[in-house]
OpenMM code with the backbone's topology and positions (N, CA, C; nanometers):
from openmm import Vec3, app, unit

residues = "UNK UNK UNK UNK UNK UNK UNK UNK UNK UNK UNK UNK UNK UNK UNK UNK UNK UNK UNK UNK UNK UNK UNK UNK UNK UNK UNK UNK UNK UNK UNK UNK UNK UNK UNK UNK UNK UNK UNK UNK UNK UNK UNK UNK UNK UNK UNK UNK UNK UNK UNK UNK UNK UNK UNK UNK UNK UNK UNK UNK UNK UNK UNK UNK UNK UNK UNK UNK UNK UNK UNK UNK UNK UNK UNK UNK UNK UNK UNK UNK UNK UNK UNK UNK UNK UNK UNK UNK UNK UNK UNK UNK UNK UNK UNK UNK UNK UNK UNK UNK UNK UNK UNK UNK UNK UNK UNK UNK UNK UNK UNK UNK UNK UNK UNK UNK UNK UNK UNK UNK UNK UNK UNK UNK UNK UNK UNK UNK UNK UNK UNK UNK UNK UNK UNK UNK UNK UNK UNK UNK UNK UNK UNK UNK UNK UNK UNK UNK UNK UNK UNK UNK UNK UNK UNK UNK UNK UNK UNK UNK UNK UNK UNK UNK UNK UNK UNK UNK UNK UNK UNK UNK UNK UNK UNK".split()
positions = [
    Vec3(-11.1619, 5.3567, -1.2089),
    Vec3(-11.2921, 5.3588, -1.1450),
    Vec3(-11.2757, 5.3321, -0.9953),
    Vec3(-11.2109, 5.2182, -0.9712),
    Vec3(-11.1547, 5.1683, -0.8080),
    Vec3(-11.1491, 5.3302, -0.7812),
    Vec3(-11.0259, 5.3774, -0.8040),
    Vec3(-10.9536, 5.5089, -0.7282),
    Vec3(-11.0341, 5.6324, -0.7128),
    Vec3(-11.0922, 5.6331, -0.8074),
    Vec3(-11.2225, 5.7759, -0.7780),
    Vec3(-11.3323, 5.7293, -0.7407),
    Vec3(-11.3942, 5.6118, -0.7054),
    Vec3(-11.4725, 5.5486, -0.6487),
    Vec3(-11.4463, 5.5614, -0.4606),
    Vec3(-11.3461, 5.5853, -0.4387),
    Vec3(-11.2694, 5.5654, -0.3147),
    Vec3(-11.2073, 5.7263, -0.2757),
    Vec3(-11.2819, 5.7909, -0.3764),
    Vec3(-11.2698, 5.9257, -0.2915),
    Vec3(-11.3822, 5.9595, -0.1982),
    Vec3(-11.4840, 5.8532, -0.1824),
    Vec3(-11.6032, 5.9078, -0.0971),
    Vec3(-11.7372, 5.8230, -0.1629),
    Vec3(-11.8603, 5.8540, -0.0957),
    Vec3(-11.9512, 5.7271, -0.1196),
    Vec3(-12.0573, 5.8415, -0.2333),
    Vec3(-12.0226, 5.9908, -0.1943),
    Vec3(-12.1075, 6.0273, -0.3397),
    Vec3(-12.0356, 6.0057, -0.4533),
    Vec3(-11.9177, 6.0118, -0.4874),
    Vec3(-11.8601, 5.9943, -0.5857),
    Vec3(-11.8826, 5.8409, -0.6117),
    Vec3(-11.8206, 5.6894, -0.5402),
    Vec3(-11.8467, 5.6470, -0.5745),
    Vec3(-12.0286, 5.5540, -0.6519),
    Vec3(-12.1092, 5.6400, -0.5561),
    Vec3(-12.2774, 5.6555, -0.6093),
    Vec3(-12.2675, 5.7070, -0.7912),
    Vec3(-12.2476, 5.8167, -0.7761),
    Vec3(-12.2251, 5.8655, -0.9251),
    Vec3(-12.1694, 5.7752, -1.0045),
    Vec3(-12.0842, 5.7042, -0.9947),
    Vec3(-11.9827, 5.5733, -1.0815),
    Vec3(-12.0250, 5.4531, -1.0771),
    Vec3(-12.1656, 5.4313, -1.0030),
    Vec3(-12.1926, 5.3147, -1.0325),
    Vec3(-12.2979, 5.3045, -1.1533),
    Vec3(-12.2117, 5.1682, -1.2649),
    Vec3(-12.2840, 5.1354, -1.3459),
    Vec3(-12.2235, 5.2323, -1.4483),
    Vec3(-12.1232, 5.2635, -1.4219),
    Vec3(-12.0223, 5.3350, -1.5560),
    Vec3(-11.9575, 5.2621, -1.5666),
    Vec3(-11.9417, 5.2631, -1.7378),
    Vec3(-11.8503, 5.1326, -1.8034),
    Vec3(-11.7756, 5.2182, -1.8978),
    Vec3(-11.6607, 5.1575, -1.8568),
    Vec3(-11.5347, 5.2488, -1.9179),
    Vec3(-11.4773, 5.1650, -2.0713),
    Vec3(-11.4943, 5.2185, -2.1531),
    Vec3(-11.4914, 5.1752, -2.3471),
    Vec3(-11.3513, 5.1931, -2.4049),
    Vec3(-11.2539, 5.1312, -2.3922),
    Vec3(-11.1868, 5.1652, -2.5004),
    Vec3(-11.1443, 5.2321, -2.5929),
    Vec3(-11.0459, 5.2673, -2.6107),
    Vec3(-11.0349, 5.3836, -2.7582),
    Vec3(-11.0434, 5.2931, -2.9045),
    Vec3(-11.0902, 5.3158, -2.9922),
    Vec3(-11.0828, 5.2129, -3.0906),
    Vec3(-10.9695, 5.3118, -3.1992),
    Vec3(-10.9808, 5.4108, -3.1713),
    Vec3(-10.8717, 5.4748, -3.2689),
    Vec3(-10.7798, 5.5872, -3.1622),
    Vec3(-10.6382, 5.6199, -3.1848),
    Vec3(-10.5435, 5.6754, -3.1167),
    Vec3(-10.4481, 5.7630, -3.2015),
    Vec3(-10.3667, 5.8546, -3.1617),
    Vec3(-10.3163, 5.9360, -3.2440),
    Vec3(-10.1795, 5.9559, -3.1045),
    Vec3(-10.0744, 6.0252, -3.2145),
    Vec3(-9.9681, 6.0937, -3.1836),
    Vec3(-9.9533, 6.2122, -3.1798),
    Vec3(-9.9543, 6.3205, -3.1153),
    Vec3(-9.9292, 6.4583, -3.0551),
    Vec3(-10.0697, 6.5211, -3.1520),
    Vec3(-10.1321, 6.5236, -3.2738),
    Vec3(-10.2667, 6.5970, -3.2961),
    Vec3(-10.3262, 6.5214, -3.3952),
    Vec3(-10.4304, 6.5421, -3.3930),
    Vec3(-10.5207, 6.4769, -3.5126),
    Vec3(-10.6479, 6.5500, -3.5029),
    Vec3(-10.6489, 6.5790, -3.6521),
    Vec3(-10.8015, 6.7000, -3.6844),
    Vec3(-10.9145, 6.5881, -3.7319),
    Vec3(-11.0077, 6.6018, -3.6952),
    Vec3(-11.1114, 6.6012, -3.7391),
    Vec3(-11.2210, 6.6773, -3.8043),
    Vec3(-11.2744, 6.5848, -3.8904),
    Vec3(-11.3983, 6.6608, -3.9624),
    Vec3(-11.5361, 6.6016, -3.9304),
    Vec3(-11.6170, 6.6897, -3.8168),
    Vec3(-11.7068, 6.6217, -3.8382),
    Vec3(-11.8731, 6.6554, -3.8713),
    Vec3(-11.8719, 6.6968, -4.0044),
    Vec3(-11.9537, 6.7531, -4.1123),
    Vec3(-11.9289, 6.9261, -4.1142),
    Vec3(-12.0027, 7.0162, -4.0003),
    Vec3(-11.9893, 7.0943, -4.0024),
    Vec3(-11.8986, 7.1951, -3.9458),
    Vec3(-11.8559, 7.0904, -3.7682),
    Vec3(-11.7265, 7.1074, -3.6711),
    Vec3(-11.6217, 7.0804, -3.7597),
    Vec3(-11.5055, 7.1824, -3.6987),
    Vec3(-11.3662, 7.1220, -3.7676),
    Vec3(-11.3012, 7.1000, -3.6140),
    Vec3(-11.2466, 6.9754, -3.5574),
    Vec3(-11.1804, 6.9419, -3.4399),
    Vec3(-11.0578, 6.9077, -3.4318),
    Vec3(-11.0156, 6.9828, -3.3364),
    Vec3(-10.8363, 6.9762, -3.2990),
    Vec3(-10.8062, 6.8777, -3.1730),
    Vec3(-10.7701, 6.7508, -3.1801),
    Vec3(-10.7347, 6.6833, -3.0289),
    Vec3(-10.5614, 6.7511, -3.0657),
    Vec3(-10.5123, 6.7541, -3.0060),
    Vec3(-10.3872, 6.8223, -2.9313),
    Vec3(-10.3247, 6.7664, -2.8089),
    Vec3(-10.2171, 6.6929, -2.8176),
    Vec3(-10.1415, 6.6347, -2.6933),
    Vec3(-10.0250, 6.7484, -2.6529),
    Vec3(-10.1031, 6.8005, -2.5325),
    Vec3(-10.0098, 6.8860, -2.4488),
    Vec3(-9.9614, 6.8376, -2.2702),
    Vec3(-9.8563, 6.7726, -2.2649),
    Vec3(-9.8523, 6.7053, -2.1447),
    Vec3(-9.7853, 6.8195, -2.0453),
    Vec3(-9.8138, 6.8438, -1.9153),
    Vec3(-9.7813, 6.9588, -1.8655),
    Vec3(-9.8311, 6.9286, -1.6802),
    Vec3(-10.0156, 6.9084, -1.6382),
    Vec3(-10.0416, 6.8361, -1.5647),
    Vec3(-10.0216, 6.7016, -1.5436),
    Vec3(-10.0378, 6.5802, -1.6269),
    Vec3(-10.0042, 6.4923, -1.6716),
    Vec3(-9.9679, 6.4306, -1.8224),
    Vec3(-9.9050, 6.3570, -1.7957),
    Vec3(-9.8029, 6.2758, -1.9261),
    Vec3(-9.9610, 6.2912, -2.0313),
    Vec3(-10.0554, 6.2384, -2.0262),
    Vec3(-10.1365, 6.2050, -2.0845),
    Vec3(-10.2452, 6.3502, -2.1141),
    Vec3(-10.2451, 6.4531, -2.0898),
    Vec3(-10.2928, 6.6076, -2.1132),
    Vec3(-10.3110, 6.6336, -2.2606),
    Vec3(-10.4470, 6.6609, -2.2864),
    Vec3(-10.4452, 6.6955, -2.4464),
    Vec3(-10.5892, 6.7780, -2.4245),
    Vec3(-10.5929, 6.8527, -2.5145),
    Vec3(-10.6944, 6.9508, -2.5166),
    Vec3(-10.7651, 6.9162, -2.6762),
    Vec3(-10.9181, 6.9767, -2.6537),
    Vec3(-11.0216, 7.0148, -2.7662),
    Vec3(-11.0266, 7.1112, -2.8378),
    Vec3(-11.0040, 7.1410, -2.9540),
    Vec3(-10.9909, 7.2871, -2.9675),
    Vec3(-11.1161, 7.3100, -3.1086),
    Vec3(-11.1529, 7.3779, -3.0721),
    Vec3(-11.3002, 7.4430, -3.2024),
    Vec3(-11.2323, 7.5345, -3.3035),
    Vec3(-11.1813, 7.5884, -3.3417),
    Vec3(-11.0883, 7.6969, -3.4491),
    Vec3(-11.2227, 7.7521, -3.4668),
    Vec3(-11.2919, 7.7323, -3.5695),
    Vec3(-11.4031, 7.8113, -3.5716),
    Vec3(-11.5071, 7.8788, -3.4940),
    Vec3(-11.5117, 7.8001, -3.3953),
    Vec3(-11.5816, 7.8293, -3.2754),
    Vec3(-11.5261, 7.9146, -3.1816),
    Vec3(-11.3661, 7.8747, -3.1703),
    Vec3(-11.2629, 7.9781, -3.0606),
    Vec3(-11.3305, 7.8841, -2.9598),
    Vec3(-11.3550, 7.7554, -2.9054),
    Vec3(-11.4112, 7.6988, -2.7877),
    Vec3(-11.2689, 7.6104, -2.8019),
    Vec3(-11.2382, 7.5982, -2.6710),
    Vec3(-11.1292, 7.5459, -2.5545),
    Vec3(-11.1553, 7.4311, -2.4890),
    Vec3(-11.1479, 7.3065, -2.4555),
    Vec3(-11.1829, 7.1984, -2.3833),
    Vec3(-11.0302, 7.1912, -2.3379),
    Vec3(-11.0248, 7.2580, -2.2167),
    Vec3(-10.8671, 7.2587, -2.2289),
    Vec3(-10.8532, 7.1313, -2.0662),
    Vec3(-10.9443, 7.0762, -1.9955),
    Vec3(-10.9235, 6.9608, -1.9228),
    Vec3(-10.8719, 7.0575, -1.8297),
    Vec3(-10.8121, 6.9659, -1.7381),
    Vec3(-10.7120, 6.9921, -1.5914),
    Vec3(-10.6218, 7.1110, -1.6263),
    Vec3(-10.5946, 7.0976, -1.7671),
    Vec3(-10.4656, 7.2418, -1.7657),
    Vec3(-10.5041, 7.3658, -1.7758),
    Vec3(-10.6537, 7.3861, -1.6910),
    Vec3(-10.6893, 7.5146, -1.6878),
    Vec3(-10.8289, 7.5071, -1.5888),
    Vec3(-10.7885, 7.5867, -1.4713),
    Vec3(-10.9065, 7.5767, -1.3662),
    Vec3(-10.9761, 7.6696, -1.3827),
    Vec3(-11.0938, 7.6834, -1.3054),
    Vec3(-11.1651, 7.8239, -1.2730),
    Vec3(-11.1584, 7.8292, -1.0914),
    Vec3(-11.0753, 7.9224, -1.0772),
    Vec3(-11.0839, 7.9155, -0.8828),
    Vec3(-11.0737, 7.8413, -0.8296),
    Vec3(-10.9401, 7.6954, -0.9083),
    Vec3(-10.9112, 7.6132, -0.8165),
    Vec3(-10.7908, 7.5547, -0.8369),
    Vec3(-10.7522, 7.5403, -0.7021),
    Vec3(-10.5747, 7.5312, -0.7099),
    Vec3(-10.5166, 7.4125, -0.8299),
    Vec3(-10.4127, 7.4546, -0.9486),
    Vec3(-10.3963, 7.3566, -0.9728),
    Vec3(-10.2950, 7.2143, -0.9259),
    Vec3(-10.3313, 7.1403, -0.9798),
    Vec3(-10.3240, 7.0084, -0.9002),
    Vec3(-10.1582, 6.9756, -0.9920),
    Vec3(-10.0941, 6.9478, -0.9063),
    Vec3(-9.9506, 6.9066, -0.9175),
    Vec3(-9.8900, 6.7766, -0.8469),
    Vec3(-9.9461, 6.6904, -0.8266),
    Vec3(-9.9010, 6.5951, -0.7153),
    Vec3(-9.7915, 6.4600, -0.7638),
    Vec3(-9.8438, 6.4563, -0.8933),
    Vec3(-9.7708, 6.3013, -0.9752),
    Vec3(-9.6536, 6.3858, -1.0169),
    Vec3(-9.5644, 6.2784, -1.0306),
    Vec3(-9.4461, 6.2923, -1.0853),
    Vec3(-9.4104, 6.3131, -1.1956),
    Vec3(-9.5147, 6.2799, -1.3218),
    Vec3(-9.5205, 6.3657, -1.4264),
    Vec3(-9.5780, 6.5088, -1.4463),
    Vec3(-9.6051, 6.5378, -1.3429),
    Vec3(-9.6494, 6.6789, -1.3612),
    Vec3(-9.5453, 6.7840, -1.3507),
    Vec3(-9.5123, 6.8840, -1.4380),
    Vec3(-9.3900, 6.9831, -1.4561),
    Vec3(-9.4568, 7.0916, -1.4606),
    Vec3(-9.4324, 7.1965, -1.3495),
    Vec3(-9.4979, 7.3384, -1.3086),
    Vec3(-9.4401, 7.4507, -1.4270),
    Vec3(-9.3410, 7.4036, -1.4894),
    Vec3(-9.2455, 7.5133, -1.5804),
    Vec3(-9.3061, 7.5061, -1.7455),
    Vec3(-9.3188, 7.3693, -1.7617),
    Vec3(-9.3833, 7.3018, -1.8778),
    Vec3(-9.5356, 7.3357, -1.8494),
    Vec3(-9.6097, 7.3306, -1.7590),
    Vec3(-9.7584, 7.3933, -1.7520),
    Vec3(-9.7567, 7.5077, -1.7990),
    Vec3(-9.6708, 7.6152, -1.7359),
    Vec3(-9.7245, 7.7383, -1.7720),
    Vec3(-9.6519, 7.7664, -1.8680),
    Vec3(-9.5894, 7.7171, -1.9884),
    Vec3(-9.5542, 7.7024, -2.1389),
    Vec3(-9.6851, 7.6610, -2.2225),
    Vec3(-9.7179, 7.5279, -2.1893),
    Vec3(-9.8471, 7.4878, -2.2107),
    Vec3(-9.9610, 7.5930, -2.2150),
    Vec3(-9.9597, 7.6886, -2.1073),
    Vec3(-10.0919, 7.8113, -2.1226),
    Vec3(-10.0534, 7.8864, -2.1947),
    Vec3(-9.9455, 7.9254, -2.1760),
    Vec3(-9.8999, 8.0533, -2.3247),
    Vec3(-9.9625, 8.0337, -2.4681),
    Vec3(-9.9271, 7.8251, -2.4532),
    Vec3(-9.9433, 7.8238, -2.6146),
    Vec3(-10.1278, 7.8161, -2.6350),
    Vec3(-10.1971, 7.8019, -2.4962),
    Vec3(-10.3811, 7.7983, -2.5449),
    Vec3(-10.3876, 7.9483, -2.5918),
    Vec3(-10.3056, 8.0391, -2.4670),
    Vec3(-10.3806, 8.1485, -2.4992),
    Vec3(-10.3068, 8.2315, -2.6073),
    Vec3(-10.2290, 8.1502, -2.6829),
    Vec3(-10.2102, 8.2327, -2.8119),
    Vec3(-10.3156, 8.1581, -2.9229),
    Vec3(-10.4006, 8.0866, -2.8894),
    Vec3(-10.5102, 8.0266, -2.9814),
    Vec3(-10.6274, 8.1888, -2.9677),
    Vec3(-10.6217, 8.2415, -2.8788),
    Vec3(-10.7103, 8.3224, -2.8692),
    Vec3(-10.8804, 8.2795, -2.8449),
    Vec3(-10.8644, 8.1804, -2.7326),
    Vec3(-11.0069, 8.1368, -2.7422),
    Vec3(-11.1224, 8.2272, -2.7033),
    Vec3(-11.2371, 8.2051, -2.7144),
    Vec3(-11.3498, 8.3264, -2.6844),
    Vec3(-11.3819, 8.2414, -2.6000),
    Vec3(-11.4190, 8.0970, -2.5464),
    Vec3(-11.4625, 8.0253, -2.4516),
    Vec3(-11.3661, 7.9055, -2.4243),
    Vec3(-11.3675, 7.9170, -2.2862),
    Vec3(-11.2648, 7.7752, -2.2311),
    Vec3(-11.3108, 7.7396, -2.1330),
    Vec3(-11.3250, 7.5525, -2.1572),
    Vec3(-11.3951, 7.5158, -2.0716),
    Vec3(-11.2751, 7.4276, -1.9910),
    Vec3(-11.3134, 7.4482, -1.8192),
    Vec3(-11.1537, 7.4272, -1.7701),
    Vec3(-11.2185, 7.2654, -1.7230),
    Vec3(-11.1372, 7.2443, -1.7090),
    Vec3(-11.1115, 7.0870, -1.5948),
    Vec3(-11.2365, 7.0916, -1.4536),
    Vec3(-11.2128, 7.1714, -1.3931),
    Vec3(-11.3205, 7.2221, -1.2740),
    Vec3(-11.3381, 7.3641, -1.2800),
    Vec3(-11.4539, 7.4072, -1.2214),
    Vec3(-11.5091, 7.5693, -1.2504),
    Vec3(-11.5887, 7.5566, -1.3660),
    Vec3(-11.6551, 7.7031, -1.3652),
    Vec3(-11.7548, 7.6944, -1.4257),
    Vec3(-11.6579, 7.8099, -1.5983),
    Vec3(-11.7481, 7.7424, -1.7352),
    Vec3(-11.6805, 7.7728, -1.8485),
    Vec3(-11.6599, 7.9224, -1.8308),
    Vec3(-11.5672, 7.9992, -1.8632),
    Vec3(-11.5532, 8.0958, -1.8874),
    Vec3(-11.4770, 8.1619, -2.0288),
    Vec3(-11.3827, 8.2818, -1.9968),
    Vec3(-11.2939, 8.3022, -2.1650),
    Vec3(-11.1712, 8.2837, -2.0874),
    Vec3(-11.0896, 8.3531, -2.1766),
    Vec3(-10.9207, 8.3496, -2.2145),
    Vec3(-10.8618, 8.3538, -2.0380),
    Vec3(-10.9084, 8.4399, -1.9646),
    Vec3(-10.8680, 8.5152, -1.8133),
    Vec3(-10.8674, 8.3571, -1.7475),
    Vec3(-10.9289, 8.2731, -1.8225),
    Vec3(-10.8844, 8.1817, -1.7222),
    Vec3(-10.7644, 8.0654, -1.7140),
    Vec3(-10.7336, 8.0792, -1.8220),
    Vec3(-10.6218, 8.0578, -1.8875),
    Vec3(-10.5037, 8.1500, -1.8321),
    Vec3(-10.5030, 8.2612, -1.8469),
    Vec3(-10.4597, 8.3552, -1.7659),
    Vec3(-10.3881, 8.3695, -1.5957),
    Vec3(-10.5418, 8.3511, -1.5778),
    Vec3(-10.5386, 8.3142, -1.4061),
    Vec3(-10.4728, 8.1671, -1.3556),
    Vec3(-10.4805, 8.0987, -1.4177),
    Vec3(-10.3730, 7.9799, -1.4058),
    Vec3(-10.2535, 7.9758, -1.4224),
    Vec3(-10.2234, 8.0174, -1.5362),
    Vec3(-10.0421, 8.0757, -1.5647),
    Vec3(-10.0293, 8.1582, -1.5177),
    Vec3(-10.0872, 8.2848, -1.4466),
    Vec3(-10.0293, 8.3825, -1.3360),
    Vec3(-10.0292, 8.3145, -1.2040),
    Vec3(-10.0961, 8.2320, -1.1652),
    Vec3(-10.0605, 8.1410, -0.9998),
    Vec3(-9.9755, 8.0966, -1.0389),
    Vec3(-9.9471, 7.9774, -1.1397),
    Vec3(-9.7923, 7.8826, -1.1418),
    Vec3(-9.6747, 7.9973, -1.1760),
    Vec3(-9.6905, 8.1132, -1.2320),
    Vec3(-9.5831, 8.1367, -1.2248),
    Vec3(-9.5622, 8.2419, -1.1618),
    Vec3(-9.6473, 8.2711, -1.0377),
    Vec3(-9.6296, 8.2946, -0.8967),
    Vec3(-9.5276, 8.2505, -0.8343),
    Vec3(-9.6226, 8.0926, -0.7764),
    Vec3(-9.5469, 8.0015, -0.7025),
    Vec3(-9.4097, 7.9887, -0.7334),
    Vec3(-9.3596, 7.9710, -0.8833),
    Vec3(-9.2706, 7.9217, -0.9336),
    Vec3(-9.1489, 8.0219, -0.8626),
    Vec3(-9.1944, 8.1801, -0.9047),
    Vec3(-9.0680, 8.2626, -0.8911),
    Vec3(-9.0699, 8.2839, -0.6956),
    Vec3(-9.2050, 8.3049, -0.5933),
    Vec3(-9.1785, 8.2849, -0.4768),
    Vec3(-9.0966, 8.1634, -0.4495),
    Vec3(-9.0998, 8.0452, -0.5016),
    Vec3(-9.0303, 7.8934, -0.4448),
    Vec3(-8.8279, 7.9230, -0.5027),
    Vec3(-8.8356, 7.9629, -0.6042),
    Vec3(-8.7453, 8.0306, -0.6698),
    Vec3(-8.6230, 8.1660, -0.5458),
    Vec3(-8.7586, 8.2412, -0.4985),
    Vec3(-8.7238, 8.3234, -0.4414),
    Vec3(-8.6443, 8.3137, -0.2991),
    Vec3(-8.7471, 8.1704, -0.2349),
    Vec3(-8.7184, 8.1556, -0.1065),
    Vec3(-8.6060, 8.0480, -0.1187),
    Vec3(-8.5836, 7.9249, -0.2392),
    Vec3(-8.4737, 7.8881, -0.2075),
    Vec3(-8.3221, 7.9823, -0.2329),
    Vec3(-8.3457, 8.1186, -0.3077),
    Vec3(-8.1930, 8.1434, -0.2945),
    Vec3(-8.1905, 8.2397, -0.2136),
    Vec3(-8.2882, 8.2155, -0.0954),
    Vec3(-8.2363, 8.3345, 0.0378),
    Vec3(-8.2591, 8.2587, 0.1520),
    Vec3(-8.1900, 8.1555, 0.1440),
    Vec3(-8.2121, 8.0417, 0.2768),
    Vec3(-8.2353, 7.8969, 0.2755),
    Vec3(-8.3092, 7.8937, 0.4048),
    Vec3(-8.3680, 7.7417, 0.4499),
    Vec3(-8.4852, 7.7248, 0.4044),
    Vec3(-8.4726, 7.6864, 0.2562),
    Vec3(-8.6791, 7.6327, 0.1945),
    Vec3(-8.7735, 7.6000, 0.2911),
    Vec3(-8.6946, 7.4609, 0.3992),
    Vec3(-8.7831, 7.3676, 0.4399),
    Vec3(-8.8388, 7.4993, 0.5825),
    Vec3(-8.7797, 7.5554, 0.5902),
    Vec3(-8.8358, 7.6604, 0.6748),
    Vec3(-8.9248, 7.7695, 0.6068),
    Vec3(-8.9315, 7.8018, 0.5022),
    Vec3(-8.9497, 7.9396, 0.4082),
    Vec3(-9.0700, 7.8491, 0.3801),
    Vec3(-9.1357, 7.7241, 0.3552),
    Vec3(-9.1939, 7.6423, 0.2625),
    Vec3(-9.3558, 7.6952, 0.3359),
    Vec3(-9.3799, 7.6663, 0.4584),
    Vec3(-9.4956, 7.6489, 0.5185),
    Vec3(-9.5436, 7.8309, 0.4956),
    Vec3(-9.4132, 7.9432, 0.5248),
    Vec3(-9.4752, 8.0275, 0.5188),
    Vec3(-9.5572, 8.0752, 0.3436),
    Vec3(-9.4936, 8.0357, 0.2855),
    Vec3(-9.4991, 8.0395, 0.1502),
    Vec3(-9.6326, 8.0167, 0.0830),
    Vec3(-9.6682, 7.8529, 0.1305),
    Vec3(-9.8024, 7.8066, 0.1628),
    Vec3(-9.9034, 7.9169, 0.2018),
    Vec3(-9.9008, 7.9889, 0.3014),
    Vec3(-10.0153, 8.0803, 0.3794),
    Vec3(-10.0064, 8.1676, 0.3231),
    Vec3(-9.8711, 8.2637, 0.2509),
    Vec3(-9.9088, 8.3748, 0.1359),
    Vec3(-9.9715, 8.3419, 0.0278),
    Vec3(-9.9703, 8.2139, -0.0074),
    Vec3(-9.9862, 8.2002, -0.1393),
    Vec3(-10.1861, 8.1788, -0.1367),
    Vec3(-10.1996, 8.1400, -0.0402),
    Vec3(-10.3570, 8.1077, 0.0172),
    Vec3(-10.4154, 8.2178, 0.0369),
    Vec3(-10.3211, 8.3524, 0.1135),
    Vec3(-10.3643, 8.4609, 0.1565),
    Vec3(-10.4512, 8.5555, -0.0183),
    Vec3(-10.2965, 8.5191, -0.1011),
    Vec3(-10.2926, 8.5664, -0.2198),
    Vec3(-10.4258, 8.5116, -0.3399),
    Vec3(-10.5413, 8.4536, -0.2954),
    Vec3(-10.5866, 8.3323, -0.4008),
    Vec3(-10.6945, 8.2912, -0.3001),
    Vec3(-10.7557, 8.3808, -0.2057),
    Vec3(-10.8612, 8.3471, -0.1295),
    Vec3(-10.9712, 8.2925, -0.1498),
    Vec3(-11.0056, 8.3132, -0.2588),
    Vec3(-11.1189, 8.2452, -0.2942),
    Vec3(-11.1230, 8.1333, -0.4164),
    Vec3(-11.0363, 8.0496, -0.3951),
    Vec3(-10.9500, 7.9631, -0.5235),
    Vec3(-10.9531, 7.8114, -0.4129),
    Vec3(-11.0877, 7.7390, -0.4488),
    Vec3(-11.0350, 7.6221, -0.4027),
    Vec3(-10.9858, 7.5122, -0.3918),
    Vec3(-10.9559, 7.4012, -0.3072),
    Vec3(-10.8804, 7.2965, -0.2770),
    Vec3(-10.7633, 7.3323, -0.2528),
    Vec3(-10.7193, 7.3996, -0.1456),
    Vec3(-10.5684, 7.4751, -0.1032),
    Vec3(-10.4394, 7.3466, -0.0936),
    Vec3(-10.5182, 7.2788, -0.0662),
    Vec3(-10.4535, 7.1292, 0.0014),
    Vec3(-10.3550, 7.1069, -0.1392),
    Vec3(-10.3491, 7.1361, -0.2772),
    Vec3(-10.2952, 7.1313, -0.3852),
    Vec3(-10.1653, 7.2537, -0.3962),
    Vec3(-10.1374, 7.3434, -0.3024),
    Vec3(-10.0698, 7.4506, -0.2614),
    Vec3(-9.9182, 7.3659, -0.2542),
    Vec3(-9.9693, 7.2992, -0.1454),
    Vec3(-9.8028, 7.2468, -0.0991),
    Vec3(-9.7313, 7.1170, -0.2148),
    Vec3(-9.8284, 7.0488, -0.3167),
    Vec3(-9.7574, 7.0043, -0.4279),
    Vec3(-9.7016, 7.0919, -0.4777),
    Vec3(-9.7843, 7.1979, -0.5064),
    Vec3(-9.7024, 7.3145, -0.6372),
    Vec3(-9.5804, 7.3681, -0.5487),
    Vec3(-9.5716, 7.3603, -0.4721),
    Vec3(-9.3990, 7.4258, -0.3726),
    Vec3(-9.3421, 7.3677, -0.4242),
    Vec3(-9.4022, 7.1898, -0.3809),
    Vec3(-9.2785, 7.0696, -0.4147),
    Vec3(-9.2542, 7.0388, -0.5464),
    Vec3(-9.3400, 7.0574, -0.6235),
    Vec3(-9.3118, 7.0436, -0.7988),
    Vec3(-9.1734, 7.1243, -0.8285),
    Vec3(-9.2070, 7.2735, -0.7818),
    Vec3(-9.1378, 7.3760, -0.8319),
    Vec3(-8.9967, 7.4008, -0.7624),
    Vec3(-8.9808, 7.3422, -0.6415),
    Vec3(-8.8661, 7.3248, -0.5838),
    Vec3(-8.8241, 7.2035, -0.6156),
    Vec3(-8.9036, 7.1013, -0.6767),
    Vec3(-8.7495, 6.9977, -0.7777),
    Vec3(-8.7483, 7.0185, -0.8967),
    Vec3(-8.7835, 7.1213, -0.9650),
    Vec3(-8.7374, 7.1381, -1.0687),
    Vec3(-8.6378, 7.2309, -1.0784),
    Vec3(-8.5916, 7.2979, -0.9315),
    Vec3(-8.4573, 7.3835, -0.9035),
    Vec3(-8.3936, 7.2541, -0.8998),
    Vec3(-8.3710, 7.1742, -0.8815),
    Vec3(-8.2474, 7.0660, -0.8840),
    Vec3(-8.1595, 7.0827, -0.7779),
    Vec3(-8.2320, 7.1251, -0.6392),
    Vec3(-8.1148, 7.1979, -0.4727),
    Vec3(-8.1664, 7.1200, -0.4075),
] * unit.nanometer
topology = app.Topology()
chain = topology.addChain("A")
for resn in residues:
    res = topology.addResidue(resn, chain)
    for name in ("N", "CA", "C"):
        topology.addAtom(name, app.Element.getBySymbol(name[0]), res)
């Protein structure tokens, strides 16, 4: 609450007088639920962060897929548990669920394309960062990389999340 409280005074306005509850029950990588007429899938897929798990409807084909799927906005790579290679593994396996609706982390709900459109940017970035370290000086190649990749994704915001995904994807080359 402190930390997203301290992104700004509307955010912290919105958070006041939210009280954060406990889990009273917890699970290991999935646990279905029944609840009467819903059948519910929690699913631990860590990829943005250690802690990443998605909603899944089977019957419904509805997606609560959190942070590991935007609508038109850069995804966010900044913590050290976050793995750009393991993300876009992670989307392969939503969009072989075949959802009809997915509701992302930020953006507005859409279908499968957005799922899509996320694993085609990371594994953009991945093979340009890929590209530019085995034809040179990264730390030189890096900034331009940045402005194609912005050029490429114009209307996709919070750019400022651009230059994590370089740095994610250039330590997971191990150079």
């Amino acid at each position: 609450m402190e930390l997203f409280s301290s992104f700004g005074p509307h955010v912290a306005e919105q958070l006041e007088g939210v009280r954060l509850v406990e889990p009273d029950e917890t699970y290991d990588g999935r646990l279905s639920l029944d609840l009467g007429s819903v059948a519910v899938e929690l699913v631990e897929r860590p990829a943005h962060t250690r802690g990443d798990q998605v909603v899944w409807l089977p019957k419904e084909r509805v997606l609560f897929a959190g942070d590991l799927v935007e609508n038109r906005f850069f995804p966010i790579l900044p913590d050290e548990d976050a793995h750009g290679s393991r993300w876009i593994d992670v989307l392969g396996e939503l969009e072989a669920l075949g959802p009809d609706v997915v509701v992302p982390g930020h953006g507005e709900v859409g279908g499968i394309e957005l799922i899509r459109g996320c694993r085609d940017y990371l594994d953009a970035v991945r093979e340009r960062v890929r590209a530019a370290a085995d034809h040179g000086d990264f730390a030189e190649a890096r900034s331009g990389l940045a402005e194609e990749i912005r050029r490429d994704w114009p209307d996709w915001d919070n750019p400022v999340w651009i230059d994590f995904a370089i740095g994610r994807f250039h330590d997971e080359l191990g150079r």
